[in-house]
N, C-alpha and C positions, 0 to 999 in steps of 0.2 A: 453728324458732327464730325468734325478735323480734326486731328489728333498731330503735330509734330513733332519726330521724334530727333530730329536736328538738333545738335546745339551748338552754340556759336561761344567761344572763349571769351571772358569778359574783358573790358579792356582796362578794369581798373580795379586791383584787389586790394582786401581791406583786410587789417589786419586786427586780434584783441590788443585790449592798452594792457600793457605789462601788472598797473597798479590801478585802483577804482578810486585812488585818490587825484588819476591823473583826468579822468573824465568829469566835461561838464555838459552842464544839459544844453540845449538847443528846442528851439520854438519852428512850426514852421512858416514861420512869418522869415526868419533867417536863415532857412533854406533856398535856394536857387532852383526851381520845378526846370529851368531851360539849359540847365547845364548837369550834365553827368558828372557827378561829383559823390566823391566817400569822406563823409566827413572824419578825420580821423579823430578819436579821444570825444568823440560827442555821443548821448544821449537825450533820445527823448521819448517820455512818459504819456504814453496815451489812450483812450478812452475808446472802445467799439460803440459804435452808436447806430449800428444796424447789424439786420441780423446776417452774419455771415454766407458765405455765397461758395461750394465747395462744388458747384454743377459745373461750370463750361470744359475745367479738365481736371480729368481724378489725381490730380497731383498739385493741386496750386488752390488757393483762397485767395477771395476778395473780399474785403472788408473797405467799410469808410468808418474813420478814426475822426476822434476830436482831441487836441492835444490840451495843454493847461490854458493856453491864452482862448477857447474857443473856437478855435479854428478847425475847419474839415478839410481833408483830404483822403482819397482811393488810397486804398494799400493794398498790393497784391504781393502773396507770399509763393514761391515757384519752388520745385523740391523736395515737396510735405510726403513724406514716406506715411503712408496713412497707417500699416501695418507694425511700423515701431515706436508709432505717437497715436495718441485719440485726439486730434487734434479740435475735434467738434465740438467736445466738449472744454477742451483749452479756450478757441473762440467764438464765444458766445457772447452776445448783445450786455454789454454794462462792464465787460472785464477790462481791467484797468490794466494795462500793459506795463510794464516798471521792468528794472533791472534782470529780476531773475531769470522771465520767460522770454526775454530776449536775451540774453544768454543763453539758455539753453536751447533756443533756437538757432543764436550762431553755432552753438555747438555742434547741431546738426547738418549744418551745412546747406542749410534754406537760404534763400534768394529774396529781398526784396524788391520792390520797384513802387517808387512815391508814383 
C-alpha cells in the first residue's frame, strides 16, 4: 500500500457562517460534481448507507451517503486524527449526519471531497 505524505494547498477555503440563521440547506441534485466549488452558508443533511471504509489510508474515511431527496453520493473525509476522535464509531451505517457532527468536524479541520 502507498501512503502520501505530500500536501498540496487548497485553492478554495471555506469559511463558518457567522449566524445558523444565515444557512440554508442544499440537495445534491444542486450541487455542481464538475466544478470545485464551497458552497458558502449551505448545508446538507445526510444519511450513511454503507458501511464505512477507514482501510486504504489510516487517516481518511469513505463513505456513500444518501441525502433527503434520495440521492447517493462517495464522501471521502481526509484529516481524521483517529487518536483525538473515535471516529468509527461516529460513522457507522444508518447515522444521520445533521448540523452538529459536521461542525464538529469542521471544527477539526477535516477535508471533504464529494
Amino acid at each position: 500500500m502507498v501512503y502520501f505524505t505530500r500536501s498540496i494547498p487548497p485553492k478554495l477555503n471555506q469559511t463558518t457562517p457567522k449566524r445558523m440563521s444565515m444557512v440554508k440547506r442544499i440537495t445534491l441534485k444542486e450541487m455542481n460534481p464538475t466544478q470545485d466549488t464551497i458552497y458558502q452558508d449551505r448545508m446538507i443533511d445526510f444519511t450513511i448507507v454503507e458501511d464505512t471504509c477507514f482501510d486504504f489510508n489510516p487517516n481518511a474515511a469513505h463513505l456513500v451517503v444518501e441525502d433527503e431527496n434520495g440521492d447517493l453520493s462517495r464522501l471521502y473525509i481526509f484529516k481524521i486524527d483517529k487518536n483525538e476522535e473515535d471516529w468509527e464509531e461516529k460513522l457507522v451505517f444508518g447515522r444521520v449526519i445533521s448540523d452538529n457532527l459536521m461542525f464538529e468536524m469542521m471544527s477539526l479541520r477535516v477535508s471533504f471531497i464529494w
